[in-house]
ROMINU-596774 format. One record per residue (C-alpha): residue number from 1; x, y, z. Coordinates in steps of 0.25 Angstrom, whole numbers, padded with zeros to 4 digits. Layout:
N
NUM | X | Y | Z;
...
***
This chain:
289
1 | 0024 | -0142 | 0126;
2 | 0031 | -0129 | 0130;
3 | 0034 | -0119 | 0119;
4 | 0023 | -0125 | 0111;
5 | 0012 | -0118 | 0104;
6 | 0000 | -0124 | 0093;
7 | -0004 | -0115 | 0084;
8 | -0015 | -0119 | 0076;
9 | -0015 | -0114 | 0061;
10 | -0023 | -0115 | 0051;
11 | -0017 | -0121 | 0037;
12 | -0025 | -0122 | 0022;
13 | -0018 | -0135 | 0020;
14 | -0017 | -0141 | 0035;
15 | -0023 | -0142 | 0047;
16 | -0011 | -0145 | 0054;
17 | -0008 | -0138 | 0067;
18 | 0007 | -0129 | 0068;
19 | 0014 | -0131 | 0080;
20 | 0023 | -0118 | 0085;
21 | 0034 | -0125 | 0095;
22 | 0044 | -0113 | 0102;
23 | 0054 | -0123 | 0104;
24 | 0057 | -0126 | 0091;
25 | 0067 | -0118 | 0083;
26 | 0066 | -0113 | 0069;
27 | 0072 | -0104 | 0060;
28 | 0069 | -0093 | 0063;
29 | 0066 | -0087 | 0049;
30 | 0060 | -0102 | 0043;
31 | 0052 | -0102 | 0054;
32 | 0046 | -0087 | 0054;
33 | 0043 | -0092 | 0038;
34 | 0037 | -0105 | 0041;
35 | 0029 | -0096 | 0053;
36 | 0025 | -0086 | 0041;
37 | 0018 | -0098 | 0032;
38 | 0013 | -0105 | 0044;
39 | 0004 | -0093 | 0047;
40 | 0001 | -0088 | 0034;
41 | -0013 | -0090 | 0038;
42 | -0011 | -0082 | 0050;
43 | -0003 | -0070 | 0039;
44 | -0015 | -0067 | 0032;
45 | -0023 | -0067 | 0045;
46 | -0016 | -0056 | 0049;
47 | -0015 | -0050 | 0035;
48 | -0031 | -0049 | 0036;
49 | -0032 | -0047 | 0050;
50 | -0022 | -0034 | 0048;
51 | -0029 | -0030 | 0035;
52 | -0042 | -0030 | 0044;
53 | -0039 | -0023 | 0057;
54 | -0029 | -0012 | 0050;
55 | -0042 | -0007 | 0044;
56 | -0053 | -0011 | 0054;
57 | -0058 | 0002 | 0058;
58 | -0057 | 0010 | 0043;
59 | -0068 | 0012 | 0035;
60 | -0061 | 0009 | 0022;
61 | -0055 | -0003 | 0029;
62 | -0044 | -0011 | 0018;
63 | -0044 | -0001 | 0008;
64 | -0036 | 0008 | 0015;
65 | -0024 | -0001 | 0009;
66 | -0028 | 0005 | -0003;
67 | -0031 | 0018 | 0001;
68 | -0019 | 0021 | 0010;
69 | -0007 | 0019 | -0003;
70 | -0018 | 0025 | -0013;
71 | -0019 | 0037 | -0005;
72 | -0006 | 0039 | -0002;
73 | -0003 | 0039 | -0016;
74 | -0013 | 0049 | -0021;
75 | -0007 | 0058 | -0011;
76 | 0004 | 0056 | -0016;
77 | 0001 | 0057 | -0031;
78 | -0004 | 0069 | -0029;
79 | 0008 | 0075 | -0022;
80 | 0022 | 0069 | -0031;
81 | 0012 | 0068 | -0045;
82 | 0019 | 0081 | -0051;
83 | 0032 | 0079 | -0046;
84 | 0034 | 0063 | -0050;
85 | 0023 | 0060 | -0060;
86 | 0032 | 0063 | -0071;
87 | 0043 | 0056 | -0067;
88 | 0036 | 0042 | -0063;
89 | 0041 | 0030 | -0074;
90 | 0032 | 0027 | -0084;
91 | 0022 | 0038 | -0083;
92 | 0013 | 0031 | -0073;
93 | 0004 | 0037 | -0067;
94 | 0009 | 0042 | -0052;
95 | -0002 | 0036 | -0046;
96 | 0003 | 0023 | -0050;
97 | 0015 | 0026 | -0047;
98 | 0015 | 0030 | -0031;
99 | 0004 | 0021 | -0028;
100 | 0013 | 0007 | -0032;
101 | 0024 | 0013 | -0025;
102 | 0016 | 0018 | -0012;
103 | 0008 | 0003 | -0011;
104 | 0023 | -0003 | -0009;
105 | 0028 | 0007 | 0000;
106 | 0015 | 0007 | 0008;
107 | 0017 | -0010 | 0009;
108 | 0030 | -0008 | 0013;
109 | 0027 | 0003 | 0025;
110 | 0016 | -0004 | 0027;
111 | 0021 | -0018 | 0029;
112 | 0034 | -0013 | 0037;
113 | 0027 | -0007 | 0047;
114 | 0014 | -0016 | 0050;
115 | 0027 | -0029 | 0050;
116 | 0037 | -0023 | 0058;
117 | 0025 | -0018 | 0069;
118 | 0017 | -0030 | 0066;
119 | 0023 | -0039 | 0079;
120 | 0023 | -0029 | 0088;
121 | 0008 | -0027 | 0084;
122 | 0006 | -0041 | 0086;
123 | 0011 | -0043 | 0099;
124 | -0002 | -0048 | 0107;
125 | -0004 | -0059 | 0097;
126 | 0012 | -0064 | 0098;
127 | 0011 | -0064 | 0112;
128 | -0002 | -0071 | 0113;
129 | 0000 | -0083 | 0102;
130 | 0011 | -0089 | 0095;
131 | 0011 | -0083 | 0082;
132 | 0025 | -0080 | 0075;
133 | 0027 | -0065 | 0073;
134 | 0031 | -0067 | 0060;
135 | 0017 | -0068 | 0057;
136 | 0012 | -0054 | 0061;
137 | 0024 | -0047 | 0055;
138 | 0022 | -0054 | 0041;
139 | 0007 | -0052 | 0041;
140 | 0010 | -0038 | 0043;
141 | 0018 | -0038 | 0030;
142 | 0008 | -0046 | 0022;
143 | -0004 | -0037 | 0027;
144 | 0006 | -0024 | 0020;
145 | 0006 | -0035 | 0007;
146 | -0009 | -0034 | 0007;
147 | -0010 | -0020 | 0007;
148 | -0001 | -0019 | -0003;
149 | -0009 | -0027 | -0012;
150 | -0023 | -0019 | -0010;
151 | -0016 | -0007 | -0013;
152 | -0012 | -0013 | -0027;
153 | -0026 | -0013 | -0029;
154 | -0028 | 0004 | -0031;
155 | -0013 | 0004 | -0040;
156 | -0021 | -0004 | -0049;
157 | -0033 | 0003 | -0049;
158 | -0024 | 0016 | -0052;
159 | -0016 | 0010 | -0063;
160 | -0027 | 0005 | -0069;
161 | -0035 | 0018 | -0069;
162 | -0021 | 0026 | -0074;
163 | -0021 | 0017 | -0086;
164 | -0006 | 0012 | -0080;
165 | -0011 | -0002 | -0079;
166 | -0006 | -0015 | -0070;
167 | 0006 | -0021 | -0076;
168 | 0007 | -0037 | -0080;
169 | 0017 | -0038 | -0068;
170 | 0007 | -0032 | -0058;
171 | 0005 | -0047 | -0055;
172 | 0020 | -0048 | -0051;
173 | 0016 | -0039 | -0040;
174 | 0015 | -0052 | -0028;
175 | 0028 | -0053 | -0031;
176 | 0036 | -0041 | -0025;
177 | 0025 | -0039 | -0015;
178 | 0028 | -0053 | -0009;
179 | 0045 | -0049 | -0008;
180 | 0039 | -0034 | -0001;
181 | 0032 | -0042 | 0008;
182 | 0043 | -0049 | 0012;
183 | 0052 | -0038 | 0013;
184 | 0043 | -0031 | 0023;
185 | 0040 | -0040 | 0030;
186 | 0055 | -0041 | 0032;
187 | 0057 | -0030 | 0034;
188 | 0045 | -0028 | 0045;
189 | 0050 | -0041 | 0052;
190 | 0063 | -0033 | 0054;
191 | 0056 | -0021 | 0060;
192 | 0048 | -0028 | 0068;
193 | 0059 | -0035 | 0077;
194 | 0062 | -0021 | 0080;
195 | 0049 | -0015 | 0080;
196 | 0045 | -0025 | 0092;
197 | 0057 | -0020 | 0100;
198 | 0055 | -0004 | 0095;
199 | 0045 | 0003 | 0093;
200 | 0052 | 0013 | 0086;
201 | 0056 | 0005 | 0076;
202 | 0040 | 0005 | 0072;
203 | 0041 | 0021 | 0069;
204 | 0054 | 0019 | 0062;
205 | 0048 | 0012 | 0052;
206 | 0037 | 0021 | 0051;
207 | 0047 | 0033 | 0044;
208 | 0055 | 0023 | 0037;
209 | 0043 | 0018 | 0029;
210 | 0038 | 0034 | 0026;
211 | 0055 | 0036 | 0022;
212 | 0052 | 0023 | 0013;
213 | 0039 | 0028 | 0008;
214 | 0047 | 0042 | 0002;
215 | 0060 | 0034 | -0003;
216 | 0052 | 0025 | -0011;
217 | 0048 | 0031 | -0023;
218 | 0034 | 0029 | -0023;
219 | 0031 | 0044 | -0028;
220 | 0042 | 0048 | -0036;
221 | 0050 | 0040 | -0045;
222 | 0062 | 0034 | -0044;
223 | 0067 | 0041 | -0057;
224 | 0068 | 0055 | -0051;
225 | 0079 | 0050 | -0041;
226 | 0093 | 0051 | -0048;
227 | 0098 | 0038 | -0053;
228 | 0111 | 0036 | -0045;
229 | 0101 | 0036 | -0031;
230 | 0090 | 0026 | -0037;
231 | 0098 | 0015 | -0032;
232 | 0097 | 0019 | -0019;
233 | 0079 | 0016 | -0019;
234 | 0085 | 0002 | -0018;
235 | 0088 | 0006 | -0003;
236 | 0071 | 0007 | -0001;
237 | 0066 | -0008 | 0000;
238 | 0053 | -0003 | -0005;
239 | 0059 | 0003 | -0018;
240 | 0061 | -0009 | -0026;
241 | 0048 | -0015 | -0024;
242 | 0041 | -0003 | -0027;
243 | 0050 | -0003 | -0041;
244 | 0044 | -0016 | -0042;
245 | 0028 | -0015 | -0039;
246 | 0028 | -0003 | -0050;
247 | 0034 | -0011 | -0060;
248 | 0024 | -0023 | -0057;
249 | 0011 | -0015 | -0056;
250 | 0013 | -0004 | -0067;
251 | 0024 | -0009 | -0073;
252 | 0033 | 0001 | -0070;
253 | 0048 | 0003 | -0070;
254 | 0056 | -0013 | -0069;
255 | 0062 | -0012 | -0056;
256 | 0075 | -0015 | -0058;
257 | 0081 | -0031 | -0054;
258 | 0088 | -0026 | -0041;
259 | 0072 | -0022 | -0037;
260 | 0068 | -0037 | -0040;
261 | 0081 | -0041 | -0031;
262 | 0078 | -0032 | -0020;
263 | 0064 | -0036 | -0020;
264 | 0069 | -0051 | -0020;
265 | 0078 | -0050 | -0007;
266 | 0071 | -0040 | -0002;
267 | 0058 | -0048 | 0001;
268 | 0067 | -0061 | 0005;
269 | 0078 | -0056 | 0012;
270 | 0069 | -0045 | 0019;
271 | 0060 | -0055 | 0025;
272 | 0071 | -0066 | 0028;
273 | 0080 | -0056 | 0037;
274 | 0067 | -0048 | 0044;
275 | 0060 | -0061 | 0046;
276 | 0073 | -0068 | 0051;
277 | 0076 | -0055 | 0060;
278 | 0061 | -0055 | 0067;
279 | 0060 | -0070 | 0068;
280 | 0075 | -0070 | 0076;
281 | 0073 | -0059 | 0085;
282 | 0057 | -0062 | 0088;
283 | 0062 | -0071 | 0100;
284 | 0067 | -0058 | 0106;
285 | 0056 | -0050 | 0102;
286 | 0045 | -0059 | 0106;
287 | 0047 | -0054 | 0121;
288 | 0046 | -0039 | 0118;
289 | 0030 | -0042 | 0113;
***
């Protein structure tokens, strides 16, 4: 049958056998999600696959998701300590501070730039086997995810050693991490329809994540900035979720109820459009690979 292709995949709960017919028409966007599920097990293949090889040929191998925040942020504690410490809400210690603020900036850099090159690094695979792109991109997303949450690990460490202590809502953290990942992988969907196409589009987003990484205010607070201008941190998509994470892991500030809005639509609405704009315009792209 022309246009036919079996793919064999397996299932915890069946043993059934998907069949993927390219004459059939689906919605575009319900058919990328039913793709996504289907392949979960093929998701955290690549999450581990990509956790493995990143790190292959270093000595200290994994733990350099920890080291790479955790070094960034002594650097910087040792630079911005006398001219913010005094100023940070609640008297936390500055440590803490910058190194809950640089884990989500660092997923967010991160996560956007391994999703939006992630098909064009995948080309030999797509052009060899039937496996929907979506795939590789939200892999790429997920594997961010997973760096995130080693990084967690030292923050505790520090906040524990600093007598700060972990909130009760630390275990509330799952909850904006699962909208960030949405929203970058929204996000890197979008980039990536372009990215196949431009390769400029690749360095582009490499100054606009070191523009979002100085906006952010990861080592200064946002108090030292006049009232009348705070409004406009809402302009960053990092910002609100970094609000966030600090209120749930050390309890500090309450971000305010447009933060929970934003974080809301910003993890739906960011993954509906990206995902609907890369799964309309693959067609297209799928002869450029």
């Amino acid at each position: 049958m022309s246009g036919l292709v079996r793919a064999q995949q397996q299932n915890r709960d069946t043993d059934s056998v998907s069949l993927y017919d390219s004459a059939v028409r689906r919605a575009p966007l319900r058919g990328a999600l039913v793709d996504l599920y289907r392949y979960r097990a093929l998701v955290r293949l690549l999450v581990a696959r990509d956790m493995t090889v990143r790190y292959k040929r270093s000595l200290l191998g994994v733990t350099w998701t920890v080291l790479n925040p955790l070094l960034i942020t002594l650097v910087m504690w040792g630079v911005f300590e006398h001219l913010f410490h005094s100023s940070i809400p609640g008297h936390i210690p500055y440590i803490v501070y910058i190194l809950a603020g640089n884990l989500v900036v660092t997923y967010f850099q991160q996560g956007v730039n391994m999703t939006a090159a992630s098909i064009a690094s995948s080309a030999g695979m797509l052009t060899k086997v039937y496996v929907p792109p979506v795939i590789f991109a939200f892999s790429a997303a997920a594997s961010g995810a997973v760096n995130f949450v080693y990084g967690l690990v030292p923050l505790v460490v520090i906040q524990l050693s600093t007598g700060t202590g972990v909130a009760p809502t630390f275990v509330l953290v799952p909850v904006p991490l699962l909208f960030f990942l949405l929203m970058i992988a929204g996000i890197g969907f979008f980039l990536a329809t372009y990215a196949i196409r431009y390769d400029d589009v690749l360095n582009l987003i490499g100054v606009v994540m070191v523009l979002v990484a100085y906006i952010t205010p990861t080592f200064y607070p946002v108090t030292i900035v006049p009232a009348q201008f705070r409004r406009f941190f809402y302009l960053d998509p990092v910002f609100p979720y970094v609000e966030t994470f600090r209120y749930l892991e050390y309890g500090g500030p309450r971000p305010s109820w447009v933060a929970a809005a934003y974080i809301l639509v910003s993890g739906l609405v960011g993954f509906a459009v990206g995902l609907r704009v890369f799964v309309r315009r693959w067609p297209s792209l799928a002869v450029l690979m």
